[in-house]
N, C-alpha and C positions, 0 to 999 in steps of 0.2 A: 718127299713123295713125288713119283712123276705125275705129271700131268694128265696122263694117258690114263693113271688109275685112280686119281680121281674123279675126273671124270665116269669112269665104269663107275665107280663108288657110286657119285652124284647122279647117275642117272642122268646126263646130260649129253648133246653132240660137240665134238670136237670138233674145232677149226683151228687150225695149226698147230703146231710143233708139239707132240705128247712127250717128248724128252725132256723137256722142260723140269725142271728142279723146282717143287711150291714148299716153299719151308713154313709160310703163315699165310692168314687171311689178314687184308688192312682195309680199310676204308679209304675211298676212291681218290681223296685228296693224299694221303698219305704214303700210299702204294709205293713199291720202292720193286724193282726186280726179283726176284724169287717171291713175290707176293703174288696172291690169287684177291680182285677184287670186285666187288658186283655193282650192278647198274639197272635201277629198277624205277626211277622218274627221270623225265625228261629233262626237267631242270637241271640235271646235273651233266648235260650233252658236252657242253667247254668241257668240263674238270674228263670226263670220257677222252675224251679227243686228245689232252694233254697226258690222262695217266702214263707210270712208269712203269704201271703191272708187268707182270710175265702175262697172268692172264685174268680176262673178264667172265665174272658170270651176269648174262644180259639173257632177254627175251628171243624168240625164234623170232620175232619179228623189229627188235633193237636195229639199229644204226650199226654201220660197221666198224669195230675197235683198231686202236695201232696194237693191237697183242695179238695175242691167241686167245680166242673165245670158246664159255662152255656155252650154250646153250639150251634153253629148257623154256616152259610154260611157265614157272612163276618161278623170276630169279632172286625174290628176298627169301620164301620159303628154302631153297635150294643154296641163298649164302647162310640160314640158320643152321641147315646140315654140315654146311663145309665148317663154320665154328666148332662142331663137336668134333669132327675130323681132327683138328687139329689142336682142341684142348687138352692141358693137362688132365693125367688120372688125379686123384682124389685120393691122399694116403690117410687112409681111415684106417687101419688095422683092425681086423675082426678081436671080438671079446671086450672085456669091461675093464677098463683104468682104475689102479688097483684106490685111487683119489675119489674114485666115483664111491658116493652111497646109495647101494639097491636094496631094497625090502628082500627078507628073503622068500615073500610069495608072490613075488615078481617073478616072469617068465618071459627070458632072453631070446631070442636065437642065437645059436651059437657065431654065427658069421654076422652078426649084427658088433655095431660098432660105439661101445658107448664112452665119452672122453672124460677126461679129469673133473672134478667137482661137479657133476652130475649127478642128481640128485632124484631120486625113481621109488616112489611109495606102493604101498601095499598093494599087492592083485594088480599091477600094472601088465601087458603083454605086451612086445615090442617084436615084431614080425625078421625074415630075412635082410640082412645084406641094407638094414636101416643105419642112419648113421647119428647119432645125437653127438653133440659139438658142446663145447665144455658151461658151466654155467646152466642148462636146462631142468626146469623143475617140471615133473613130469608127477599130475595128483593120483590120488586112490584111482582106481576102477579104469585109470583111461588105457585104451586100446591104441595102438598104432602097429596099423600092416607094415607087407613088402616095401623095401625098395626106397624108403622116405628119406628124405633126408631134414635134419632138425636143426638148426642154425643157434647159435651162442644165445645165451638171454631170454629164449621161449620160455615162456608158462605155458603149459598144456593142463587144464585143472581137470578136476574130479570127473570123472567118468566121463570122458569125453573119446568121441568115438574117430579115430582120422584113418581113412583107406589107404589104399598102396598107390607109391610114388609120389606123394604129395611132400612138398617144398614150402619149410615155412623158415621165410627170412627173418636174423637178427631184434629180436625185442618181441616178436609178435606175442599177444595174448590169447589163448583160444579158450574159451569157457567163461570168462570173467562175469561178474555178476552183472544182470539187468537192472537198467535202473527201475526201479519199483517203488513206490512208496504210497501209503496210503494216508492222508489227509486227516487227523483229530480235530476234535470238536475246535482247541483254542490254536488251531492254524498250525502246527508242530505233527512231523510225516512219521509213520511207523514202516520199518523196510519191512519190505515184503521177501520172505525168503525166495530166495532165485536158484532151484532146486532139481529144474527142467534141465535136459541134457542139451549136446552140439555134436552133428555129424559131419565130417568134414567127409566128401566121397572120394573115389578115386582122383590122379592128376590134377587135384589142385593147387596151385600155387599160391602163397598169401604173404603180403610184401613184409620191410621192416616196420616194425612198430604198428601194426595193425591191428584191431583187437576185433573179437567176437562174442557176443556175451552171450548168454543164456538164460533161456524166462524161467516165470515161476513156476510153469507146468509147460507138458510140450517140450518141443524142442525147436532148436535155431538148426538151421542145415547147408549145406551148402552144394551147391549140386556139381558131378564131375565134369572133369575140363575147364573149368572157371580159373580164372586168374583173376588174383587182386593185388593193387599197387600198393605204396607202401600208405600209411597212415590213414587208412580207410576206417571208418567206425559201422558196423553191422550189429544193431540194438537185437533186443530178444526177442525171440520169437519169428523173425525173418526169414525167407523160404528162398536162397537164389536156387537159381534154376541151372540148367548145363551148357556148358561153354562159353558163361558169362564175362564178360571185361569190366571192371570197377579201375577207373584210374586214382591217383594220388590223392585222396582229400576228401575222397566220396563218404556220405552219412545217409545211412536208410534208419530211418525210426521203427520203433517195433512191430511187428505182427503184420509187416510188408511183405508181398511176395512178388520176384521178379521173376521174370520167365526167361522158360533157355533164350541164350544167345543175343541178349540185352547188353549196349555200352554204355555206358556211361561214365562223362567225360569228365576231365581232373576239378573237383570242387561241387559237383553238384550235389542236392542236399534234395532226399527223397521223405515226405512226412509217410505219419505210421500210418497201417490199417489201409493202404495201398495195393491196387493189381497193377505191374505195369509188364505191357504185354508181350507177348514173343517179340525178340527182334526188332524192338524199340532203340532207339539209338538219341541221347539226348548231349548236347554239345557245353563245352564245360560251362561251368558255373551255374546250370541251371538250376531253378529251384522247383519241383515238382508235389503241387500239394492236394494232387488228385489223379485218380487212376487213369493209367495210358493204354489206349488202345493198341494191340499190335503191331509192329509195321509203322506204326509212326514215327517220324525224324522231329522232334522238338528243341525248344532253344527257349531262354531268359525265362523270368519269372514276373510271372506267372507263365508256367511251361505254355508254349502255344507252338503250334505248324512253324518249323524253320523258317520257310518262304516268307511268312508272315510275322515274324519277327525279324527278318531283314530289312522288310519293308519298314517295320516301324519304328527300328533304329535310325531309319534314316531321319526319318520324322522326330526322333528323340532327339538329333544335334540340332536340328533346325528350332525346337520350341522357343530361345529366348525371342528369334528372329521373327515368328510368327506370333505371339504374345505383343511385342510392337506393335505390328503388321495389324493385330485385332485389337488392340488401344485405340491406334491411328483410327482405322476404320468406324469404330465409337464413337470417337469425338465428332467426326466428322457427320454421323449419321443424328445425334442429336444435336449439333450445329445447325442441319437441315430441317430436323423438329421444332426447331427454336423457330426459324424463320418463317414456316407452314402457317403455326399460329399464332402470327404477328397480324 
């Protein structure tokens, strides 16, 4: 592709040469001629100055590159576009692998894509131009729209409800039972049937091996635009909200509800019966065992104000030095007791 049109593509201003030949996108260290690559922290100004790109995607207001530059307002957004530019198509071939088994009151689309040993039960509906990938077992009643794509090893259980364009990678569980159990007299748990549905909405993405369970009444939901890493655990009854980020390792307990446009960062562990508030952003590992107000930036656990968990990390290396520090000072202090009354 020249230059010149990706750029149109990319919605970007050109600086030098549009005849240029972009065969791939590389990353900035990598970059080799006929490559297109982008530059969006400053930290990486050396490896800039050094690339071999043909050409750079940088900000209108970036340093100036030895290539030819696209420029734009946000240049990692506009290198996520330029990867689709130049990804493979996806040979899914429309209709059902004759390996696959469908209920026969399952209802296809006909341009939907379903692969070898796929496995698709009663009253299932599987929307447009969806693509299921081999090994997925798909329960009674569940729904899946437009556009989705369904990756090797899913379970999608019993009536489980997923919108259009949503991406669920390699292993993921969606429906799987809540833990439930209720307590007998001689200490021994009776499961509580887990019975309640799970909605996944539009564009959400849900990593590998990531599972979503389902309560006992109600439902677990997940709201559109969210993405989730891979190995996340979302207990029952959970409400996330739109445009949520869950990194790698993340745990909410049941009957939690996170609000749109919440991060939370790789490992943090949210207890049940929780609100945590619009646009909360909580940094990894934190442990969260009470509800967060909006807008708040929190860190370590007990979740507290970032700033103020800096602070007292700092104070956390220093304790053995200061535990001295306040020995010393003890002895010394009834040393001088001693002496007073003498």
């Amino acid at each position: 592709m020249k230059l010149r049109d990706l750029a149109e593509r990319l919605e970007c201003r050109l600086e030098g040469d549009g005849e240029l030949d972009i065969l791939r996108v590389s990353g900035i260290d990598d970059a080799a001629p006929g490559d297109v690559t982008f530059f969006a922290n400053p930290k990486y100004s050396a490896e800039l100055r050094a690339t071999h790109a043909s050409a750079v995607i940088l900000s209108d207001t970036a340093e100036v590159a030895p290539c030819a530059m696209l420029r734009c307002a946000n240049p990692y957004l506009t290198f996520a576009r330029a990867v689709e530019v130049f990804a493979p198509p996806i040979d899914a071939p429309a209709g059902v692998h004759r390996l696959a088994h469908v209920s026969a009151s399952a209802s296809i689309a006909a341009d939907a894509s379903i692969a070898a040993f796929v496995s698709i039960s009663p009253d299932v509906r599987i929307g447009s131009r969806t693509i299921v990938y081999p090994h997925v077992t798909i329960g009674p009643g569940a729904r899946i729209g437009d556009d989705c794509v369904i990756h090797s090893r899913v379970s999608v259980r019993e009536r489980v409800t997923i919108g259009d364009r949503v991406v669920v990678q390699d292993g993921a569980v969606v429906g799987s039972d809540g833990f439930g159990f209720a307590q007998r007299r001689d200490g021994t748990h009776h499961k509580i049937p887990q019975v309640g549905g799970v909605v996944v909405e539009d564009d959400v993405e849900i990593g590998a091996n990531t599972v979503i369970d389902r309560p006992a009444v109600g439902e677990t939901r997940i709201g559109a635009g969210t993405k989730i890493d891979n190995l996340v655990q979302i207990a029952h009854g959970v409400k996330i909200g739109r445009d949520v980020l869950l990194a790698a390792q993340v745990g909410i307990a049941g009957s939690t509800t996170v609000e749109d446009r919440v991060t939370l960062a790789g490992q943090v562990g949210v207890a049940g019966h929780l609100t945590i508030g619009k646009g909360v952003v909580a940094t990894a590992q934190s442990g969260i065992p009470n509800s967060v107000e909006a807008g708040a930036f929190v860190s370590g656990y007990p979740a507290i104000e970032n700033k103020a968990w800096l602070k007292a990390s700092v104070v956390f290396r220093r304790l053995p030095e200061l535990r001295k520090a306040l020995s010393e000072l003890q002895r010394r202090l009834a040393a001088m007791e001693e002496r007073l009354m003498r």
